[in-house]
KOLRO-253765 format. One record per residue (C-alpha): x negated, y negated, z negated; residue in three letters. Coordinates in steps of 0.001 Angstrom, whole numbers, plus 524288, in hexadecimal, padded with zeros to 5 digits. Example, Ala and Ser with C-alpha at 12.3 -4.5 7.8 and 13.67 -1.06 7.14 Angstrom:
<atoms>
7CFF4811947E188ala7CA9A804247E41Cser
</atoms>
This chain:
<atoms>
800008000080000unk7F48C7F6D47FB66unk7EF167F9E9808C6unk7FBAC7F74D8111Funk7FC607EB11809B6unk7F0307E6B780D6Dunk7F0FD7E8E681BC1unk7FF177E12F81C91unk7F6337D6948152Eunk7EB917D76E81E96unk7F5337D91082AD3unk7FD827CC8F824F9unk7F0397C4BC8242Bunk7EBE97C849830A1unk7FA527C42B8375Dunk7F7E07B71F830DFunk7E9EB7B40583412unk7ECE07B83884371unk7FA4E7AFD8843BCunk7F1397A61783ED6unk7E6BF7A821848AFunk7F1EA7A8DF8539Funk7F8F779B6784E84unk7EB46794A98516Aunk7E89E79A1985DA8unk7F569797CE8631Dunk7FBC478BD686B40unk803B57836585F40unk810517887886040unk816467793D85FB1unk80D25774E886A72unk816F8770C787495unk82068769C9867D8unk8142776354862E4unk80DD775E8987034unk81ED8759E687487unk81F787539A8649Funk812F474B9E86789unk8170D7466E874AFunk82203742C086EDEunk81B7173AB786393unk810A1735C686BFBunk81AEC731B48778Dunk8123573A438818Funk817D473ED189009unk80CFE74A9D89134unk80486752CC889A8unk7FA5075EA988F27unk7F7117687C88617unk7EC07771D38858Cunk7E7FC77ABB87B24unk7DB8F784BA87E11unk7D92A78EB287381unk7CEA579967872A8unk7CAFC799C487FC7unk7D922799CD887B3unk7E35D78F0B8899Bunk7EE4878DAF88205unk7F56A783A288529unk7F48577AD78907Aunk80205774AB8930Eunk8081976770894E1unk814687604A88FC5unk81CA17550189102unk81C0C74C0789F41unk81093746E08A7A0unk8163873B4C8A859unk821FC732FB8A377unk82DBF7342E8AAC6unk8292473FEE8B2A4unk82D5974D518AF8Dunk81F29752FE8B3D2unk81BAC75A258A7D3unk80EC575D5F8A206unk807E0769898A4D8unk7FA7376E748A08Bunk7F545769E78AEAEunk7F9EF75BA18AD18unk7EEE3753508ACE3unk7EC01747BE8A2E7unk7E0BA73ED68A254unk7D87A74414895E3unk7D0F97379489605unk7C48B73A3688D4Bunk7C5C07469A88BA5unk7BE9D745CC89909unk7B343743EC88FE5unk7B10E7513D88D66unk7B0D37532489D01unk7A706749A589EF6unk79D8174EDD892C6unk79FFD75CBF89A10unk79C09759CB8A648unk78E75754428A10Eunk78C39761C1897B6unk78C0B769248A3E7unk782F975E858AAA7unk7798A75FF789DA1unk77B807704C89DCAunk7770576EAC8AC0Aunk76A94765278A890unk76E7E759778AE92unk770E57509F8A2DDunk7703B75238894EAunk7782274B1F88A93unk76D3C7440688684unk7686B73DD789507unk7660B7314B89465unk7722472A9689CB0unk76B62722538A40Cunk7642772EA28A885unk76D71734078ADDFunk77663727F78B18Funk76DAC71C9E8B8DEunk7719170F768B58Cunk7788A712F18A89Aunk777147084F89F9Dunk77DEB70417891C7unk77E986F7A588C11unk771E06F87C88229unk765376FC51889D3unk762697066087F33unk76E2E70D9D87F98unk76C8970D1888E72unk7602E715F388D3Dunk7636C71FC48815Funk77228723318857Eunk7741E730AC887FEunk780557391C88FB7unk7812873D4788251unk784967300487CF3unk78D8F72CA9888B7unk796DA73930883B1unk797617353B874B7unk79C11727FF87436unk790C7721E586C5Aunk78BA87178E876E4unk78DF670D2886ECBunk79893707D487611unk7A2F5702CF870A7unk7B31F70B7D8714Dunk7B71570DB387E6Dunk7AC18701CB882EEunk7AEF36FEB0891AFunk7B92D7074D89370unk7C1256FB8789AB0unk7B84D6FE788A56Eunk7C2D170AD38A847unk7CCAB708668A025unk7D6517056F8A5BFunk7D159707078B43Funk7C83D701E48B8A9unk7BFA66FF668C5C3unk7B1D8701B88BEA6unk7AD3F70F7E8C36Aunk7A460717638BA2Cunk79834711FB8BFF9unk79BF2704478BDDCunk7A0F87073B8AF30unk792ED70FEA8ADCEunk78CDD703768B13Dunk7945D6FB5A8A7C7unk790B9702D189BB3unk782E76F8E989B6Eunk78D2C6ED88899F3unk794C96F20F88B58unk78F536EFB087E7Eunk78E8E6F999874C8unk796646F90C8693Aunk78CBA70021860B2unk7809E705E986102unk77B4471192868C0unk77FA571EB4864A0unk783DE719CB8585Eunk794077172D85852unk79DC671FBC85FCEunk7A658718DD86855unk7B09371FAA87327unk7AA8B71BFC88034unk7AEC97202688ECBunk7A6247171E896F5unk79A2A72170892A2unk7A0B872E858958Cunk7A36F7274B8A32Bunk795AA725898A4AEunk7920F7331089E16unk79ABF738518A9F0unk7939A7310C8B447unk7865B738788B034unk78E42743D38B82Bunk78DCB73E8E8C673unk77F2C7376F8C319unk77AAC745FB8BEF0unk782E374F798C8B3unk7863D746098D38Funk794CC7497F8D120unk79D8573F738CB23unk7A391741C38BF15unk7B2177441A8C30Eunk7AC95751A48CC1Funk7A33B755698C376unk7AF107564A8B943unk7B79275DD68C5B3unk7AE3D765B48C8F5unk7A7E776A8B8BB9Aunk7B16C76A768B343unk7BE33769998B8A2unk7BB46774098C44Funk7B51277F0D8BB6Cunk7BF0B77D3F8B1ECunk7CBCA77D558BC4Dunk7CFAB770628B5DDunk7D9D976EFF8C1EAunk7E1CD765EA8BAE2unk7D81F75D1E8B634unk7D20474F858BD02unk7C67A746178B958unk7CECD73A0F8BE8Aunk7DEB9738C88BFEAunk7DA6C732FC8CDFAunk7DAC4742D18D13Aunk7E8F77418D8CD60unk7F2CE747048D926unk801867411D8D965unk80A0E74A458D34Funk8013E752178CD1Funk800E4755F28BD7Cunk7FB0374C1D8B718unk800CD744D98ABC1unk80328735A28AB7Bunk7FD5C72BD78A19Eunk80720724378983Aunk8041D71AA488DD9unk80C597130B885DBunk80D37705FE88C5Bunk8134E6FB21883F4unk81AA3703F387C48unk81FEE70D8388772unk81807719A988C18unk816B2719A889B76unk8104071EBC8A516unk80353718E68A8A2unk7F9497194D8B4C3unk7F083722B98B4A8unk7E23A71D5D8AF23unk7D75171E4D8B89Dunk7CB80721988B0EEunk7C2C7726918BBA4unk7B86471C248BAC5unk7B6C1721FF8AC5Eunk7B93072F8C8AEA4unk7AF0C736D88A599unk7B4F373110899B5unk7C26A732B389C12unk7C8B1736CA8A9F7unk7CC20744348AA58unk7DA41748478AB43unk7DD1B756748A947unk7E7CF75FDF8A2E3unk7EAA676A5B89900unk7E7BA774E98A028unk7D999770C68A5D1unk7D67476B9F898B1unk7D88A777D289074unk7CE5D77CCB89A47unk7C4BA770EC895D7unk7C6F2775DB887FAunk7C6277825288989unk7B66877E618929Funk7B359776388854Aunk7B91B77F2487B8Eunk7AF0D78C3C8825Funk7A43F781688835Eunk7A4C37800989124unk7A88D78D2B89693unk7B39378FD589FA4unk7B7B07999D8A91Bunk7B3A4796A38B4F1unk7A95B7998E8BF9Eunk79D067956C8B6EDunk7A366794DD8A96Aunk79D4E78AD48A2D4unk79E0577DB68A316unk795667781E898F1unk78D6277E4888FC8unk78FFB781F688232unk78480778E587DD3unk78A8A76DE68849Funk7971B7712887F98unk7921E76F9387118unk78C31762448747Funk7976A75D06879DDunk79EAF7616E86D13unk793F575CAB865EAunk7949474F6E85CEFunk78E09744FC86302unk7940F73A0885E85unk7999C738728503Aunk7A67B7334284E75unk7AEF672DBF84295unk7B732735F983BECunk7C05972BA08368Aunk7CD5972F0282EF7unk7D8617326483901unk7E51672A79834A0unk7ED37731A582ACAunk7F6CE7391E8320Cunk7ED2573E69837F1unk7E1DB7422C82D50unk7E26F74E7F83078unk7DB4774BD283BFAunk7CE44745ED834E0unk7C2F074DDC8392Aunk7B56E74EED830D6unk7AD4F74CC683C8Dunk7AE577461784B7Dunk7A546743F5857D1unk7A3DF741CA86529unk79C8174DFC86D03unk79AC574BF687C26unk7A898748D18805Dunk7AF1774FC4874FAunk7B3F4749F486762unk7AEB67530585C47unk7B8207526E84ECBunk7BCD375F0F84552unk7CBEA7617584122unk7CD4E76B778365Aunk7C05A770978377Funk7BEC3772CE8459Aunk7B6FC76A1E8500Dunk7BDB1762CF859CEunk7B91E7600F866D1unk7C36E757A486CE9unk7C57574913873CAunk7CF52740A9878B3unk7D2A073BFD882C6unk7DB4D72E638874Cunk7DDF1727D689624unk7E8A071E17897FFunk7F6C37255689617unk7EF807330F891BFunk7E87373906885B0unk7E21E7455D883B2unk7DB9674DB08799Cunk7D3227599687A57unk7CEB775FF386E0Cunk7C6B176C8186D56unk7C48C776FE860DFunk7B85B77D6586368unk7B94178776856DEunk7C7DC78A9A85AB8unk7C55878A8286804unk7D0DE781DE86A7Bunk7D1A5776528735Cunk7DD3A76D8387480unk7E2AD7635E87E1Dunk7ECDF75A6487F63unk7EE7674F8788B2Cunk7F7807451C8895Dunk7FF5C73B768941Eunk7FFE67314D88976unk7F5527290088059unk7FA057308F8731Aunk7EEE0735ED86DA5unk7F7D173B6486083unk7FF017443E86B75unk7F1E774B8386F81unk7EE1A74A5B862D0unk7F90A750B985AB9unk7F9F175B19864ADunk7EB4A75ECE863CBunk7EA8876027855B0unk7F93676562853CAunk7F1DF7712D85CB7unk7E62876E2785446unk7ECEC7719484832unk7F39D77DFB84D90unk7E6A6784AC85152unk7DFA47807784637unk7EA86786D983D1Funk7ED81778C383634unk7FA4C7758B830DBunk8042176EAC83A57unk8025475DB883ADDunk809E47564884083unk801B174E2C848E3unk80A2B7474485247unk81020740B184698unk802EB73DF4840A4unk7FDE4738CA84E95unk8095E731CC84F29unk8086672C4B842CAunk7F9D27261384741unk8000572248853F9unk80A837193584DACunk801847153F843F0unk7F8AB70F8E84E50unk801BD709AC856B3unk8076B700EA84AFAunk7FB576FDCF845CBunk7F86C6F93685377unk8050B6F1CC85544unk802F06EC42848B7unk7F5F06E79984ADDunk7F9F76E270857CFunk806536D9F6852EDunk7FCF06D4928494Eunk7F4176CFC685339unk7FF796CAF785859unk804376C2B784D4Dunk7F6376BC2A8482Bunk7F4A06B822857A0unk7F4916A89C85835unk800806A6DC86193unk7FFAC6983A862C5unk7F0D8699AA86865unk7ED406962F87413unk7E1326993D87CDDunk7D6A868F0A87BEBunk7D64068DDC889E9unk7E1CC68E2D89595unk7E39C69B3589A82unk7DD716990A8A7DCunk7D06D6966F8A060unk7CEB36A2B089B48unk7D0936AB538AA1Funk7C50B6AE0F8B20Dunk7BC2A6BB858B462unk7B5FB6C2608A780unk7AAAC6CC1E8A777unk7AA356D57689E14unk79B606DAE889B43unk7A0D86EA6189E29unk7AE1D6E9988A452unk7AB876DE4C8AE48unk7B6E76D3758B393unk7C0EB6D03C8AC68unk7CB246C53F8B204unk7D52B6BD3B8AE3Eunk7DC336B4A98B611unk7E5816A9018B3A5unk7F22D6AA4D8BA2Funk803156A97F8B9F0unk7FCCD6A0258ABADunk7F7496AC4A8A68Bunk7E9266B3AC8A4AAunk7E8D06C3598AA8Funk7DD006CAF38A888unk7D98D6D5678B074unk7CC556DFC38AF95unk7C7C46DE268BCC8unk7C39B6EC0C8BE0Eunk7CF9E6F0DF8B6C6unk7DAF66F0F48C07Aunk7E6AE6F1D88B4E7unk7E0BB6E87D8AC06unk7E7C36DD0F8AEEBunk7EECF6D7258A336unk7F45E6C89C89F6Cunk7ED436C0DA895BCunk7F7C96BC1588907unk7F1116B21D88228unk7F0BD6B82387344unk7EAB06AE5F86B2Eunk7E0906A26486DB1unk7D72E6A867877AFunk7DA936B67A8778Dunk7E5536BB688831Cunk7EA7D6C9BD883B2unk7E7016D1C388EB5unk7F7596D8768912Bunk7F2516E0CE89C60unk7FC9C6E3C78A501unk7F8526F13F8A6F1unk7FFB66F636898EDunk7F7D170142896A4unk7EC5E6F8E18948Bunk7E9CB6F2ED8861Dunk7EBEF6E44488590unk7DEC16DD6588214unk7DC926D16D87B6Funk7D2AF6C6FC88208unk7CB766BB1187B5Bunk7C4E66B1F6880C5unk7B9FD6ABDD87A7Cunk7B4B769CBD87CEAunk7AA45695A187E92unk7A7866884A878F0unk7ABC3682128852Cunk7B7F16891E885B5unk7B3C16921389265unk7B7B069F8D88F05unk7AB956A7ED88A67unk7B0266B5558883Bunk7BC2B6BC4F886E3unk7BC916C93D87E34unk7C83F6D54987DAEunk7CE7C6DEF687431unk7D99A6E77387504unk7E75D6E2F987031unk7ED076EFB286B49unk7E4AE6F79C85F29unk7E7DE702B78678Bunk7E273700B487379unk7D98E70B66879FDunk7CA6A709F987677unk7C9F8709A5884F7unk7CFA76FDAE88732unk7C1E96F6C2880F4unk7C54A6E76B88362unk7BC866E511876EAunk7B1086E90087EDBunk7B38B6DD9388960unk7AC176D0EE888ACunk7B10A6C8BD89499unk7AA146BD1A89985unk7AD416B29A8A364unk7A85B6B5D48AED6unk79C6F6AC218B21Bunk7A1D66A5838BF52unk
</atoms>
């Protein structure tokens, strides 16, 4: 009897600990409620899903429309910009240029890319490609991105060149701040190397071994009618559809649009350190695979607001094109990615040999986020949070701080001020250091400014208060700017300096970095 009763213990303990193993190996049950509950909360047309676990996919499936108003749903082909998660392409690409012997991480750039040139002569010498992938230049958050973003007519050689033109914000290796401009210019080491530009050395070496079929390094490649999802933002209070972004002239930091189903093959090439299945089988080696997962860069691990303190992780870096962080024990290798009207996350679990995936046709990071770590929690055998109403918490949180911020502004503005000279005074051609021409022209008794080499950024200066004006571009999806104008002693206008209206504007849109000057005539 003693005996029977141990083997119905032993048989009752074994039932538990495989229902166990089987609860975190399989898809979340709730996975199609969750992902339709967080569109819902985050207001988001289409999500792309893609979970790859132990080798095999497991999901890779779509939901909700492509676009508003259509009735074109989501699949796991549909294809959504994943902005910088092109990042990871471009760092990629070189590890199989340095398993080959043509570079190394540590090349001198202006090696291997003539003419390259920073701001400080020293920095000019001792970069490496290393340094262009970790975001440690000392340039300032999202420096010069206005040279893309939005649009522009600069093409990667001319922004290359520009890079000698923008002061650093801090010193040499010694601050982290996001950059794209570098990754750019770490992706233009491809053609100076190979001789083939970046966009086919990405078709041909990655995208062709793999089968990505449903996967492009520019929306350009885009055919009418075929499945693609459509940007929307929220444009003065109303989500629309936008225009596709054309980031081309960036592309290395940030232009590849691809889907669910050619993504969980990306993961599942990371997650088997660059194996595949395929002719040759190997994409990058398994010592390139741990430097790219490597920290390179260390980051702050500040306090995540309270509804979500769960998230707070004891350590966080930047690798080679990969953000390094721990949740519950377990590294995560994972980035983000954001393009006008989309956002995406990838997120990889070496130890549980999990990656996960969600693209977004909507800029709501707390829908990709409460998905990931609602699937997060489920493998990792964690008790059930909510996080669409903790992300959503943060969300509101940070739009009424904004607002409030914003109608304060508002009130302490002097309304009765006027401009120390007469409108037409202050028009003319500026030149900023970096970006170039600026205009503004006097006409119908107003000032519009327009970027010369930015076709949508054309807005009508409001005089705010004394000598500043705000920039109400007439493109909506672009953040309003403020612009003051500085004098000299005989009243001729000396300078005129910008800053963002909104608390939440993209990093991208980096007015602060502009220092416009009358053009000398």
């Amino acid at each position: 009897m003693r005996k029977l009763r141990s083997l119905l213990l032993l048989s009752a303990i074994s039932t538990l600990f495989c229902a166990s193993i089987l609860a975190q190996t399989a898809v979340p049950p709730d996975l199609d409620a969750y992902v339709a509950a967080s569109m819902k909360a985050f207001d988001v047309p289409g999500i792309s899903v893609a979970i790859v676990k132990d080798g095999r996919v497991v999901v890779a499936k779509g939901y909700g429309v492509r676009k508003l108003g259509d009735s074109a749903r989501v699949d796991e082909y549909s294809m959504f910009a994943i902005g910088s998660n092109t990042k990871a392409f471009t760092t990629a690409a070189l590890a199989e240029l340095v398993d080959a012997g043509k570079i190394s991480w540590d090349d001198h750039v202006y090696q291997r890319l003539p003419g390259f040139v920073m701001y400080d002569p020293y920095v000019s010498h001792e970069i490496t490609i290393r340094d262009l992938l970790t975001h440690r230049s000392g340039m300032g958050l999202g420096e010069g991105d206005l040279l893309f973003w939005p649009h522009s007519t600069y093409t990667r050689a001319d922004i290359v060149y520009k890079l000698r033109f923008m002061k650093p914000a801090s010193g040499f290796r010694s601050h982290y701040a996001y950059d794209n401009l570098l990754y750019m210019t770490a992706g233009q080491i491809i053609p100076a190397v190979t001789g083939i530009s970046w966009d086919d050395y990405i078709r041909l070496h990655i995208f062709a071994p793999l089968h990505m079929e449903h996967s492009a390094v520019t929306n350009a490649d885009y055919k009418p009618g075929g499945d693609y999802a459509y940007p929307h933002e929220r444009v003065d209070g109303t989500l629309r559809v936008i225009p596709f972004e054309d980031l081309s002239n960036v592309g290395p930091a940030g232009s590849i649009n691809s889907s669910a189903a050619d993504m969980a093959k990306w993961m599942l090439l990371q997650l088997d350190h660059g194996k595949f299945t395929g002719r040759d089988g190997r994409l990058f080696s398994e010592e390139q695979s741990k430097e790219m997962w490597s920290p390179q860069t260390i980051l702050p691990t500040n306090d995540p607001p309270q509804p979500l303190a769960g998230l707070k992780t004891n350590f966080a870096d930047y690798g080679l094109g990969w953000r390094l962080s721990e949740y519950h024990g377990r590294k995560l290798v994972g980035h983000t990615g954001g393009v006008a009207g989309f956002v995406s996350r990838v997120m990889l679990v070496p130890e549980e040999n999990l990656g996960v995936l969600v693209l977004t046709n909507a800029e709501e990071d707390g829908a990709f986020d409460s998905i990931l770590y609602h699937i997060l929690d489920h493998y990792f055998g964690l008790p059930a949070t909510d996080w669409i109403a903790a992300y959503k918490s943060v969300k509101d949180a940070e739009e009424r701080n904004a607002a409030e911020t914003m109608r304060m502004a508002a009130g302490a503005r002097a309304v009765d001020s006027k401009p120390s000279l007469p409108q037409e005074k202050y028009a003319g051609t500026y030149n900023d250091a970096w970006y170039g021409p600026i205009t503004i022209r006097y006409e119908n008794g107003g000032l519009v400014i327009t970027f010369d080499h930015t076709p949508s950024m054309i807005g009508d200066l409001q005089h705010w208060q004394y000598d500043t004006f705000k920039a109400h571009w007439r493109d909506r999806t672009i953040e309003d700017a403020f612009i003051t104008f500085s004098l000299k002693p005989d009243g001729s206008i000396e300078s005129a300096k910008m800053a963002a209206v909104s608390p939440l504007a993209d990093f991208s849109f980096d007015y602060q970095d502009l220092l416009l000057l009358p053009a000398t005539k």
